[in-house]
N, CA and C of each residue as an Amber inpcrd file, in Angstrom:
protein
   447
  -5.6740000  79.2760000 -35.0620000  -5.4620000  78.0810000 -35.8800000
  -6.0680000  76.8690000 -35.1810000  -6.7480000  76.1230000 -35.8660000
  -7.1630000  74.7400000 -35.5200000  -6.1690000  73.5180000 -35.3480000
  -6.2940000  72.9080000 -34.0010000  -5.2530000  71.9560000 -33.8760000
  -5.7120000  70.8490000 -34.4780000  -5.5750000  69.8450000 -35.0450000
  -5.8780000  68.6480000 -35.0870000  -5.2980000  67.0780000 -34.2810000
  -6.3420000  66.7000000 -33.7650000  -6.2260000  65.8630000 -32.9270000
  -5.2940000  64.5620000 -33.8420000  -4.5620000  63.8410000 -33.1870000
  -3.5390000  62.4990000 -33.3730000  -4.0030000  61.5430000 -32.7060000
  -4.2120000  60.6720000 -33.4790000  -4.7870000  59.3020000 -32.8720000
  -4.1660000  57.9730000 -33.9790000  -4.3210000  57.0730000 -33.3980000
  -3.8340000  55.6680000 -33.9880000  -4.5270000  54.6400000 -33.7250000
  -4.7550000  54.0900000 -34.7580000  -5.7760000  52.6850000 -35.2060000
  -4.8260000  51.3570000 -35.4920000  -6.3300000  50.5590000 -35.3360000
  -5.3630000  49.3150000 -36.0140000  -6.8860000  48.5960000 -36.7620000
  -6.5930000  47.9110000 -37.9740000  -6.7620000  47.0620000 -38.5060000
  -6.9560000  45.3800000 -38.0930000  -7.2790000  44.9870000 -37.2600000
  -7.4310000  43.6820000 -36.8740000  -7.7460000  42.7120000 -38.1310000
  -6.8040000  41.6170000 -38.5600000  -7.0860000  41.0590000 -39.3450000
  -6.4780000  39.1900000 -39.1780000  -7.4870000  38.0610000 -40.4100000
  -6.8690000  36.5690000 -40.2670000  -7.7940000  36.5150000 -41.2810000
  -6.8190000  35.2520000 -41.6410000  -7.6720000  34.6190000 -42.7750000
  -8.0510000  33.0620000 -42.1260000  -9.0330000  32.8360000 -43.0080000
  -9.8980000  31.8740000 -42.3990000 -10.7980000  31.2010000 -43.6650000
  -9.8300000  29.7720000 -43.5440000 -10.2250000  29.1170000 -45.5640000
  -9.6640000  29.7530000 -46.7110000  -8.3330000  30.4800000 -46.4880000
  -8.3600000  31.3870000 -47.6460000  -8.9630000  32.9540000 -47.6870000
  -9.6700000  33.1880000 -46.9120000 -10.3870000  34.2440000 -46.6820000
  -9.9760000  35.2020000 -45.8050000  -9.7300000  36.5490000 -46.2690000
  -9.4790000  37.6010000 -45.5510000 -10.3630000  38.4850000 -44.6520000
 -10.5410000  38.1420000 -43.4180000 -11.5600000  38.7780000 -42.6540000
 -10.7110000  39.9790000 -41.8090000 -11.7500000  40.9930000 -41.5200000
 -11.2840000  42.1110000 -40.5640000 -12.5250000  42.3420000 -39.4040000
 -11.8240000  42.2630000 -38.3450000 -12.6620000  42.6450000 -37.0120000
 -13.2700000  44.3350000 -36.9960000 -14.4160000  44.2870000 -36.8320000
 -14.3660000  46.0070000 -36.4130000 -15.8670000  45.9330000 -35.1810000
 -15.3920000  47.0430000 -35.1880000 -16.1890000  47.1610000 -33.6760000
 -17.2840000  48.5960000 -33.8280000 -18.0530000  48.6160000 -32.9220000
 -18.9960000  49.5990000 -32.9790000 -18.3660000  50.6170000 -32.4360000
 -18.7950000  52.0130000 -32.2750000 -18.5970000  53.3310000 -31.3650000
 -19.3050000  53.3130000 -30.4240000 -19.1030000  53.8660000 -29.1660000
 -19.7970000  53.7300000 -28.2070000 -20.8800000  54.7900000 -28.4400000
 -20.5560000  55.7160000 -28.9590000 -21.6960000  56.9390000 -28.9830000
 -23.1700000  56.5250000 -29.3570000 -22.7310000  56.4760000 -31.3420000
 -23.6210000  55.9780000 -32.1880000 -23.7070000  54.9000000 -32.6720000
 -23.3020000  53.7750000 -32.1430000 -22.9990000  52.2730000 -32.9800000
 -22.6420000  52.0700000 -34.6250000 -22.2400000  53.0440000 -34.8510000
 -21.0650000  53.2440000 -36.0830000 -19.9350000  51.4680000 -36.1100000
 -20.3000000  50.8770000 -36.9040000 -18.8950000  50.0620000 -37.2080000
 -17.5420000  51.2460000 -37.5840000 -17.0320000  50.7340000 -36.6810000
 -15.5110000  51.4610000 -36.9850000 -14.2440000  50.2950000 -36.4050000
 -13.5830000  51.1930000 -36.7490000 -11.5640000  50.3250000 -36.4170000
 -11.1920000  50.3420000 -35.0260000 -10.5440000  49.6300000 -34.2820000
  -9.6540000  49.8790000 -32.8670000  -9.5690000  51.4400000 -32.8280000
  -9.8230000  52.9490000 -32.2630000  -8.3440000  54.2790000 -32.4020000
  -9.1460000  54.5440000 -31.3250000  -8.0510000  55.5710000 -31.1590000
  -7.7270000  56.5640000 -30.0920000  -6.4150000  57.1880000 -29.8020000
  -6.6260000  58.4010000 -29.0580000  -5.6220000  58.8830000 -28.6910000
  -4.3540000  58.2220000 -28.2270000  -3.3280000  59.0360000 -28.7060000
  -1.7490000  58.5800000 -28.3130000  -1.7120000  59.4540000 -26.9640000
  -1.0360000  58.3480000 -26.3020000  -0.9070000  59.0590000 -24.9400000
   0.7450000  59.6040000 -24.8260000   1.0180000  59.9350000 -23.9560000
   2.3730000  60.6590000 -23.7800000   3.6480000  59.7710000 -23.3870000
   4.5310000  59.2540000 -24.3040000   5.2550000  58.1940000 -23.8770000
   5.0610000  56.9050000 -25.1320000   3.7210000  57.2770000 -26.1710000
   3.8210000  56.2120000 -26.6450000   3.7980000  56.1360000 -27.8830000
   4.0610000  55.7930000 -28.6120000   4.3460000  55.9540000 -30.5900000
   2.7430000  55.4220000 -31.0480000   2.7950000  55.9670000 -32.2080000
   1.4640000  55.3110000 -32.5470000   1.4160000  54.3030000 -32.7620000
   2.4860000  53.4550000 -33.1530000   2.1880000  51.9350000 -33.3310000
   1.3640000  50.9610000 -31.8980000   2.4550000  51.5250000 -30.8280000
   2.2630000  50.9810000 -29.1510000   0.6200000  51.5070000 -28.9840000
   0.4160000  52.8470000 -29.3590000  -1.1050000  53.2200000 -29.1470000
  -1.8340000  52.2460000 -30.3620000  -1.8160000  51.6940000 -31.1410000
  -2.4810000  51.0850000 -32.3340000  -3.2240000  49.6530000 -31.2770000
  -1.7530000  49.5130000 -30.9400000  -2.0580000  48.2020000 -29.7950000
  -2.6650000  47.7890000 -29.0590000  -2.4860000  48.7430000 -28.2160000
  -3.1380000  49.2950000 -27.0900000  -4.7920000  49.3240000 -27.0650000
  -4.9310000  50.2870000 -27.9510000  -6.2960000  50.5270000 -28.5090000
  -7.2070000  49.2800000 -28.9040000  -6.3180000  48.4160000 -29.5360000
  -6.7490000  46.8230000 -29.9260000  -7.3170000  46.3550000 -28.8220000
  -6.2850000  46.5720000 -28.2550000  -6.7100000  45.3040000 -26.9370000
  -7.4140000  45.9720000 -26.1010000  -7.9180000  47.5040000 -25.7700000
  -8.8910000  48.0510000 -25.2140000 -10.1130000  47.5170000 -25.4690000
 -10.0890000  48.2110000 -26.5590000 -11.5150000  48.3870000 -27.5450000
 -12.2620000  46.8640000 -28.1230000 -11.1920000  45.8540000 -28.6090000
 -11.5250000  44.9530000 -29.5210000 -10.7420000  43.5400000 -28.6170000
  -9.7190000  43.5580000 -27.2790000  -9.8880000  42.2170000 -26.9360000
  -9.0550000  41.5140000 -27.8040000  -7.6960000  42.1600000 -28.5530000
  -7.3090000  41.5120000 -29.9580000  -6.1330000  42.0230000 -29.2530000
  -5.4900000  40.5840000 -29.6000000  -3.3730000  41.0060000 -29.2500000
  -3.0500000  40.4530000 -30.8080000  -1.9220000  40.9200000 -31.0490000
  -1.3090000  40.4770000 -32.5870000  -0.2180000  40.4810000 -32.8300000
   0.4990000  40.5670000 -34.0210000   1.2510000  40.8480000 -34.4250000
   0.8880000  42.8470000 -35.6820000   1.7570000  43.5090000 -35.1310000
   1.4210000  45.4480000 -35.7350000   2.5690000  44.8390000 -36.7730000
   2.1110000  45.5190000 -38.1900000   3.2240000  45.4860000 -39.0570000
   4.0570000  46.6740000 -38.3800000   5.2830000  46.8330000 -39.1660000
   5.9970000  47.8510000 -38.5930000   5.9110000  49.0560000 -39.4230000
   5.3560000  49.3160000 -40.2890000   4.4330000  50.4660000 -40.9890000
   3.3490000  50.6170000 -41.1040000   3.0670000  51.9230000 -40.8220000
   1.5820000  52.0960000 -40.9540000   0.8180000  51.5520000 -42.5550000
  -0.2260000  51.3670000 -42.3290000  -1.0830000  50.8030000 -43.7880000
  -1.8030000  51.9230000 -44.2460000  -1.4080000  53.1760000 -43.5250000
  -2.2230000  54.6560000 -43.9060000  -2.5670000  55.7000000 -43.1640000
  -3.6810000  56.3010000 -43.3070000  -3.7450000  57.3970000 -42.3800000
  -5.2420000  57.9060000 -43.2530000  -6.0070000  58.3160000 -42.1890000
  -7.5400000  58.7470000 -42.5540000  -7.6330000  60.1570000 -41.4760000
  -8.5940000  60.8330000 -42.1660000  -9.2850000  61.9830000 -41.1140000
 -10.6020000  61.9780000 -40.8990000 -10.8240000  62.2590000 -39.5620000
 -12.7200000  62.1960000 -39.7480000 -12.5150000  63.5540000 -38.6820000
 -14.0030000  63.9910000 -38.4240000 -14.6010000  64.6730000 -37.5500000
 -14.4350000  63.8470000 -36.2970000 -13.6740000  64.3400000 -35.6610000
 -14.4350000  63.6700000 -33.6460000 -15.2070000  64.5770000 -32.8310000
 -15.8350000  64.1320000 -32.6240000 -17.1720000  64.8000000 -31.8840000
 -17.0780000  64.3980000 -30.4650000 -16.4650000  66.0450000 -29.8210000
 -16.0270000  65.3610000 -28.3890000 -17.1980000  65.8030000 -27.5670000
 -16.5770000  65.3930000 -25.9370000 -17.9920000  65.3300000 -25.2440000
 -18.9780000  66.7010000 -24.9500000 -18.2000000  67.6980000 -25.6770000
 -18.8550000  69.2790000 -25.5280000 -20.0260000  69.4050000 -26.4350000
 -19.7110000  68.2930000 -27.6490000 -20.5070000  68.2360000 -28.9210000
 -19.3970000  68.9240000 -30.1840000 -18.9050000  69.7970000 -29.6050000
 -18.0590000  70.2830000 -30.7990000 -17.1880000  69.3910000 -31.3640000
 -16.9030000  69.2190000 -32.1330000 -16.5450000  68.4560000 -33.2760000
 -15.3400000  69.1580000 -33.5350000 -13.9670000  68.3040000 -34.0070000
 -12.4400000  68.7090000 -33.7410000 -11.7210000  67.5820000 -35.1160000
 -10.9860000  68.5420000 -36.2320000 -10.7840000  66.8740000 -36.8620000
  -9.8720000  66.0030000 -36.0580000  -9.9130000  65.4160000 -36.7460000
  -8.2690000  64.3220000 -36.4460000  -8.0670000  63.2400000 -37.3560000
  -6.7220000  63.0790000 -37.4540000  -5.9580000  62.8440000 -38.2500000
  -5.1220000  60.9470000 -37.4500000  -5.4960000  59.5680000 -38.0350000
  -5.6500000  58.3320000 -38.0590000  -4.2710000  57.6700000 -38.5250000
  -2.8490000  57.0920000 -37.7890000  -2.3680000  56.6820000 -38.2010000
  -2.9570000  55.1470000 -37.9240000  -2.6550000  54.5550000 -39.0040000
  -3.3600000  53.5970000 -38.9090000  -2.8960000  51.8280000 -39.3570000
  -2.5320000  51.1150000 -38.3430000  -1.7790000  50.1420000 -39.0810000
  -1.9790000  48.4330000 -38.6820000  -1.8350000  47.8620000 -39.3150000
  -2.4980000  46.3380000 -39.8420000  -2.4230000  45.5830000 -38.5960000
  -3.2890000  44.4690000 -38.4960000  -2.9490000  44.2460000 -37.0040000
  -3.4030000  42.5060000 -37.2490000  -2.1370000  41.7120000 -37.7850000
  -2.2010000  40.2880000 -37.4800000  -2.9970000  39.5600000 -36.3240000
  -4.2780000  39.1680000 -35.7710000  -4.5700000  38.6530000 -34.8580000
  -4.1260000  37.2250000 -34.4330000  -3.4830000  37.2290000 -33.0460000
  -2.9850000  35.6030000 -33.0830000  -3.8980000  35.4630000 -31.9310000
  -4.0910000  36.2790000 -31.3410000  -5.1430000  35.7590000 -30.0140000
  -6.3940000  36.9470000 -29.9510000  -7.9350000  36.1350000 -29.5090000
  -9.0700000  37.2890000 -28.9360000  -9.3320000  36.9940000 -27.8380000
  -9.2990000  37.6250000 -26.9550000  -9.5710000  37.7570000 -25.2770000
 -11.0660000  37.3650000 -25.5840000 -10.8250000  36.4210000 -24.1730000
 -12.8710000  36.5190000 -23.7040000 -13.1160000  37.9910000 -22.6580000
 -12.4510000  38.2420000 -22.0240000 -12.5800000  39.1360000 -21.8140000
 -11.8210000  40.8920000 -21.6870000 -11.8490000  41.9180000 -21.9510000
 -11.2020000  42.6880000 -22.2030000 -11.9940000  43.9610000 -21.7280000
 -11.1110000  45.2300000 -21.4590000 -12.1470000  46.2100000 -20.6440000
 -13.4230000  46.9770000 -21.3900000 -13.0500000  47.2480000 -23.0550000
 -14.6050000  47.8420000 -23.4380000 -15.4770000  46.6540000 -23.8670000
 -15.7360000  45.3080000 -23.5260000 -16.1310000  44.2710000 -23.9260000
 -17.4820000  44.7940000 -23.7830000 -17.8830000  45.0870000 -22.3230000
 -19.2750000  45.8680000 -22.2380000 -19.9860000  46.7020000 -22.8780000
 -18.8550000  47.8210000 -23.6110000 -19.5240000  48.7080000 -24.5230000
 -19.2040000  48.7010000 -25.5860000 -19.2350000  47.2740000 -26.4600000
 -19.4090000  47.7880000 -27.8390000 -19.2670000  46.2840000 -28.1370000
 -20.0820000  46.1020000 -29.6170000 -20.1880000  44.8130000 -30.1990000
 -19.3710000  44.6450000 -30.8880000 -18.6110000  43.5190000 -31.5230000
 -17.4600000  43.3870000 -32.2990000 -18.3530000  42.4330000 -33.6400000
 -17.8830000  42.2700000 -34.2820000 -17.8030000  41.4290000 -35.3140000
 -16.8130000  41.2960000 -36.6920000 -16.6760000  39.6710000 -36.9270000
 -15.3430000  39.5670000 -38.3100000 -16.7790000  39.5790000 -39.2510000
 -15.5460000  40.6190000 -39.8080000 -16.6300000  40.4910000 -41.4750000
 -15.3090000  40.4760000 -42.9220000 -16.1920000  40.0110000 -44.1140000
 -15.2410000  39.9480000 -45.3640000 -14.8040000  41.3610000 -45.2800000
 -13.4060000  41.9660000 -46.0610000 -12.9130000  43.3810000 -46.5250000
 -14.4950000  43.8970000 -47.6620000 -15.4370000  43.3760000 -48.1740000
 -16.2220000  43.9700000 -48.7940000 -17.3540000  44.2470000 -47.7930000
 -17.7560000  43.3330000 -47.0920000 -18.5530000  43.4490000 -46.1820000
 -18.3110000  44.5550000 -45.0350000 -17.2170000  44.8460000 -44.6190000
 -16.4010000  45.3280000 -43.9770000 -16.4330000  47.1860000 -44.4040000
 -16.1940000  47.0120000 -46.1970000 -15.9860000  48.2870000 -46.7190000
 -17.6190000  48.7120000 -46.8430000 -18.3280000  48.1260000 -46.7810000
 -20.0180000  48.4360000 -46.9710000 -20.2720000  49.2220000 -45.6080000
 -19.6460000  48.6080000 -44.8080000 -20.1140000  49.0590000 -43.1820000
 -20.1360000  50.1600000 -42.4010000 -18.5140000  50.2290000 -43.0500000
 -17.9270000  51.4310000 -42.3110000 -18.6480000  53.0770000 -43.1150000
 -19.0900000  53.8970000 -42.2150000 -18.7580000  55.2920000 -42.9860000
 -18.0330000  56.0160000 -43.1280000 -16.9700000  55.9960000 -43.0240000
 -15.5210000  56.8840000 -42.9520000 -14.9500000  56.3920000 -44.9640000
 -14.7820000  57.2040000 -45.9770000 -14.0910000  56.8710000 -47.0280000
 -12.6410000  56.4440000 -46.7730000 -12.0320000  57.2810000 -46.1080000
 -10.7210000  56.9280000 -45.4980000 -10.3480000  55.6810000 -44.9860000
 -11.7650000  55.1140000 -43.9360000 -11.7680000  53.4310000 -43.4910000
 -11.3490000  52.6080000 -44.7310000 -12.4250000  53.0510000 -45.5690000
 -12.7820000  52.1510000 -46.6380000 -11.2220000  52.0490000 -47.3050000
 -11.1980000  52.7050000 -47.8150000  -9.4870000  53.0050000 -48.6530000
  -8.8590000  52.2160000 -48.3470000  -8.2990000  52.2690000 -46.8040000
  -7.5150000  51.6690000 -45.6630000  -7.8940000  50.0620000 -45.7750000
  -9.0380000  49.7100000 -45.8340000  -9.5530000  47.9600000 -45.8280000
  -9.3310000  47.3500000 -47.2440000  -9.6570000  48.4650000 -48.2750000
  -8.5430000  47.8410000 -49.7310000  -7.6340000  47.6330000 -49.7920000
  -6.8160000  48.6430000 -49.1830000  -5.3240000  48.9590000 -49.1680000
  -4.9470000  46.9780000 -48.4680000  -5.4890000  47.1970000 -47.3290000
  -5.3600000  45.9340000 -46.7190000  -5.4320000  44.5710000 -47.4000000
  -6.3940000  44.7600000 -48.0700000  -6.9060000  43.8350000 -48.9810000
  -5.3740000  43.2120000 -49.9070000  -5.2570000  44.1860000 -50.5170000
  -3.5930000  44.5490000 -51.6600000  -2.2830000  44.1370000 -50.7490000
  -2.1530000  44.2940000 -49.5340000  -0.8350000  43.8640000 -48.7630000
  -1.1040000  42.4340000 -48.1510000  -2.1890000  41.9520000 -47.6110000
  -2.3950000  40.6480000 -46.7790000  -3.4230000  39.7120000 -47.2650000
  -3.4220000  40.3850000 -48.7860000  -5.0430000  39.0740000 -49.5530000
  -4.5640000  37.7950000 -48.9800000  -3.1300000  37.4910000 -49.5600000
  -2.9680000  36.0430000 -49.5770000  -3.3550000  35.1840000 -48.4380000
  -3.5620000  34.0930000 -48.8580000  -4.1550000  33.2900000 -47.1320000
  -2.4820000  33.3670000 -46.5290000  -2.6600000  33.1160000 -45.1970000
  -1.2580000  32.9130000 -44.4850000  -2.5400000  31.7960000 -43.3270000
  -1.4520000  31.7540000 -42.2510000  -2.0770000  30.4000000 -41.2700000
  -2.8880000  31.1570000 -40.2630000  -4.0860000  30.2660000 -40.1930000
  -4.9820000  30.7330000 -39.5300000  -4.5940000  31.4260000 -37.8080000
  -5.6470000  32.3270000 -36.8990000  -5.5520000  32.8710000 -35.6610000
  -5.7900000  31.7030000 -34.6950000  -4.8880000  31.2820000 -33.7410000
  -5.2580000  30.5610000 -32.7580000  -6.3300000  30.7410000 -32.2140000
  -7.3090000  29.7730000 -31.4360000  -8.3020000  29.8790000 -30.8270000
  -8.3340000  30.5330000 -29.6980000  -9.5620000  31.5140000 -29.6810000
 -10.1560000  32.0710000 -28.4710000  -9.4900000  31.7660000 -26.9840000
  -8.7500000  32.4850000 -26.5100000  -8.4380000  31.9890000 -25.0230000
  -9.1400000  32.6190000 -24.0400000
């Protein structure tokens, strides 16, 4: 039987003028725009890994809703080449602060883009879903992300 791998994402999101933007970041492999994920480590819920992963990958502390906003599957393509699915809990991630600096800052480009711009980007259908879905729970403006520290 095939195991499937568990991992947890987050959604980085602020509005800005009314406008709902989401952070996403490249893959280190293939420069894929994708979400904060990765593996849950031992000791930690996926929400704490959602976090975690944020502030690895993307330099982003927030506020995690306290439910997930979904769950996606893709192929991961580990370092053997073989390819393993896994299975994305995945949940919204209020930005109140972005690090200048943070540890994958070096490997990988970030950028805020609109939820359409955003859904154009990504290749995962599951992403996409997930950035509507988002769209439907946090359209409304709320108060902007404090500045860059």
């Amino acid at each position: 039987m095939l195991s499937i791998l568990r991992q947890a994402g987050a959604i980085p999101f602020q509005h800005r003028k009314g406008v709902l933007y989401v952070l996403l970041i490249t893959s280190r492999g293939s420069g894929r725009w994708v979400i904060p994920k990765g593996g849950i480590e031992p000791g930690f819920t996926a929400r704490q890994a959602a976090a975690q992963e944020a502030l690895e990958e993307a330099g982003i502390k927030g506020e995690l809703d306290p439910k997930p906003l979904g769950f996606f599957t893709y192929a991961k393509r580990l370092k053997s080449g073989v390819s393993k699915p896994a299975s994305v809990e995945v949940y919204a991630l209020r930005v109140q602060k972005q690090l200048k600096k943070w540890p994958e800052r070096a490997e990988r480009q970030f950028q805020w883009m609109t939820i359409e711009a955003a859904m154009a980007a990504v290749q995962e259908p599951g992403v996409a879903r997930l950035l509507a879905k988002l769209a439907d729970v946090h359209g409304a403006a709320e108060e902007p992300m404090r500045h860059a520290v």
